[in-house]
N, C-alpha and C positions, 0 to 999 in steps of 0.2 A: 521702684523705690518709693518711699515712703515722702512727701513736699518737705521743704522746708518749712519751718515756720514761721510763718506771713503776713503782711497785713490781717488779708482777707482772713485766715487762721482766728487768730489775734482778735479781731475784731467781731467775730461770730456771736451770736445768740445762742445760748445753752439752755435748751430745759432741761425739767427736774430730772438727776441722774445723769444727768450729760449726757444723755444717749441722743445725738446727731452724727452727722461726719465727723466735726470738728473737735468736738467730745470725744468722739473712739480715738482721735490719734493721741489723746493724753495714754490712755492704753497702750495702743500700738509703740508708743515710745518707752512706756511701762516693761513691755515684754522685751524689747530689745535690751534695756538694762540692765532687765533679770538676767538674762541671758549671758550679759556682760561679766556680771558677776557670781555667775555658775560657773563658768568658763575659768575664771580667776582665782577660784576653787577649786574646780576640776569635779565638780559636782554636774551627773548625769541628768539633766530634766527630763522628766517622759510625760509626762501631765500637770495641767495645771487645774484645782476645782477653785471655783467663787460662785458666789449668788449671783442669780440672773434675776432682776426686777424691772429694765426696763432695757435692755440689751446691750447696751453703752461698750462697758466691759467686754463683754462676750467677741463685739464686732471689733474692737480695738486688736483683743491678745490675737483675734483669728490674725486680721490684715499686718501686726508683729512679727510672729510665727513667719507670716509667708514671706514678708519681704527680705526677712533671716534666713531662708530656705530651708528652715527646719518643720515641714509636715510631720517629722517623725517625734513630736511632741502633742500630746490632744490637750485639744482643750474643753474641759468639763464644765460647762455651765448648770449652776440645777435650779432648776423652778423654782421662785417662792411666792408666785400665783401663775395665773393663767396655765400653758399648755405647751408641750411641743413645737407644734403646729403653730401657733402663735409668736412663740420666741424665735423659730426659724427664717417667718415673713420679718420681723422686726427687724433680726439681724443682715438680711437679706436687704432692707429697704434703707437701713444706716451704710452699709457697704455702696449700693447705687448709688446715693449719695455722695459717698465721698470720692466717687469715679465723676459723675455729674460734676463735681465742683472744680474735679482738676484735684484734686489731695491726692489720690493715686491712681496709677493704670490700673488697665482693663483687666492686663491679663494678672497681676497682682493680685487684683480682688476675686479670680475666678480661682486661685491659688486656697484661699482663708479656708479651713477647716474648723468646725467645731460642732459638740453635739449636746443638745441638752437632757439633763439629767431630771427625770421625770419621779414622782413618788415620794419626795420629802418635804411639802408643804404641811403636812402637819393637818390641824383642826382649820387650818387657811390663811392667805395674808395676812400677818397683824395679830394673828393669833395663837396663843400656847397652851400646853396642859401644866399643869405643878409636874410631871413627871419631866418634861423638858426645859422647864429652870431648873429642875434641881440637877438635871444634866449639863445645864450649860454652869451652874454653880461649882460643880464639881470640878470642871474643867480649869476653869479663872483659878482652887484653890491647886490643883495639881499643878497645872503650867503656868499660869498666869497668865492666860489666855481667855480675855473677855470677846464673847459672841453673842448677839442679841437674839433673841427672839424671832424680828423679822426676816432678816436677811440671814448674816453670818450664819448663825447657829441653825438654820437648816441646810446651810453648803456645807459645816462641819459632819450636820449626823450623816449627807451623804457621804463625804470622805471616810468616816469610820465606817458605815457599811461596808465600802470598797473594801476597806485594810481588812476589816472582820469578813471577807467572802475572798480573800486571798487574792483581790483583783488589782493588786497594786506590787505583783512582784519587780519586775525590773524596774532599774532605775529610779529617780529619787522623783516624789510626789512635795509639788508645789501648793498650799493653802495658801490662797492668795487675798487675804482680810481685807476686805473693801470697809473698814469704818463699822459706822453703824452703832458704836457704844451708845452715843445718846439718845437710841432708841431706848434704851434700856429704863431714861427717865418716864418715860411713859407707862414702862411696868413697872409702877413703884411697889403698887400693891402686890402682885404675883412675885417681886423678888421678896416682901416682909415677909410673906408668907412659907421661904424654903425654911425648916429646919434649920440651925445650926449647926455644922458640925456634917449637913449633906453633901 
């Protein structure tokens, strides 16, 4: 099972992204919620995608999932730098972590699934074309669903690949918005720049 929350919890050092042990159980409590209130819907989860930037997240929803006993939901993380191979060790070394500190068992953490989703960095960290604001523009006026540039709006375009490649039939797909609007101030310029009406 998953600590309660604790001095030691409580009192931890976070960096950027919250990606430590102590960081991932904001997550891990995160998924249990969701869960909570899927359940109380009656709404099936079978996936969950977010941007992976520093692993936080990613090592949270796993060690959620597991201590839920539900494996039979994935967790999609997608790149929005680095690699694979990179985000695997990351999440892998936030998970020891939080077995090291006593936040949770062993065999718990040997439990955590997840995979990351590779191909949708775009031109690269931080980086966009005008055809991907005017996608992410589109989106805010259809749904009202604002996604940045850096993060969000490249875990979006992977989610619609999936939907557009028919990879998301069973069961209901989770978009799990990790923030990130006020990234958006930093593209002032590439937002003045979409058309109107795109």
């Amino acid at each position: 099972s998953l600590c309660d929350w604790s001095s030691d919890v409580c009192s931890s050092d976070l960096p950027e992204g919250g990606s430590n042990a102590a960081g991932s159980l904001g997550y891990a409590r995160a998924a249990l919620e969701l869960l909570n209130q899927a359940a109380s819907q009656d709404v099936p989860i079978r996936r969950i995608f977010h941007a992976c930037g520093s692993a936080g997240t990613t090592a949270g929803l796993a060690l959620g999932l597991a201590a839920a006993g539900r494996a039979d939901i994935e967790v999609h993380a997608v790149a929005v730098c680095n690699d694979r191979d990179y985000f695997d060790a990351r999440v892998e070394t936030i998970l020891d972590e939080a077995v090291d500190r006593g936040f949770v068992e062993a065999g718990l953490r040997a439990r955590a699934q997840w995979q990351i989703v590779e191909g949708f960095k775009g031109e690269g960290y931080a980086l966009t074309t005008p055809e991907e604001m005017q996608e992410h523009a589109a989106l805010a006026r259809s749904h009202g669903l604002f996604v940045d540039p850096v993060y969000t709006g490249k875990a979006f375009r992977a989610l619609r690949h999936a939907a557009n490649n028919d990879a998301l039939r069973e069961g209901a797909t989770v978009f799990l918005h990790t923030g990130g609007i006020f990234e958006l101030f930093g593209f002032a310029e590439e937002v003045g720049a979409i058309p109107s009406g795109q």
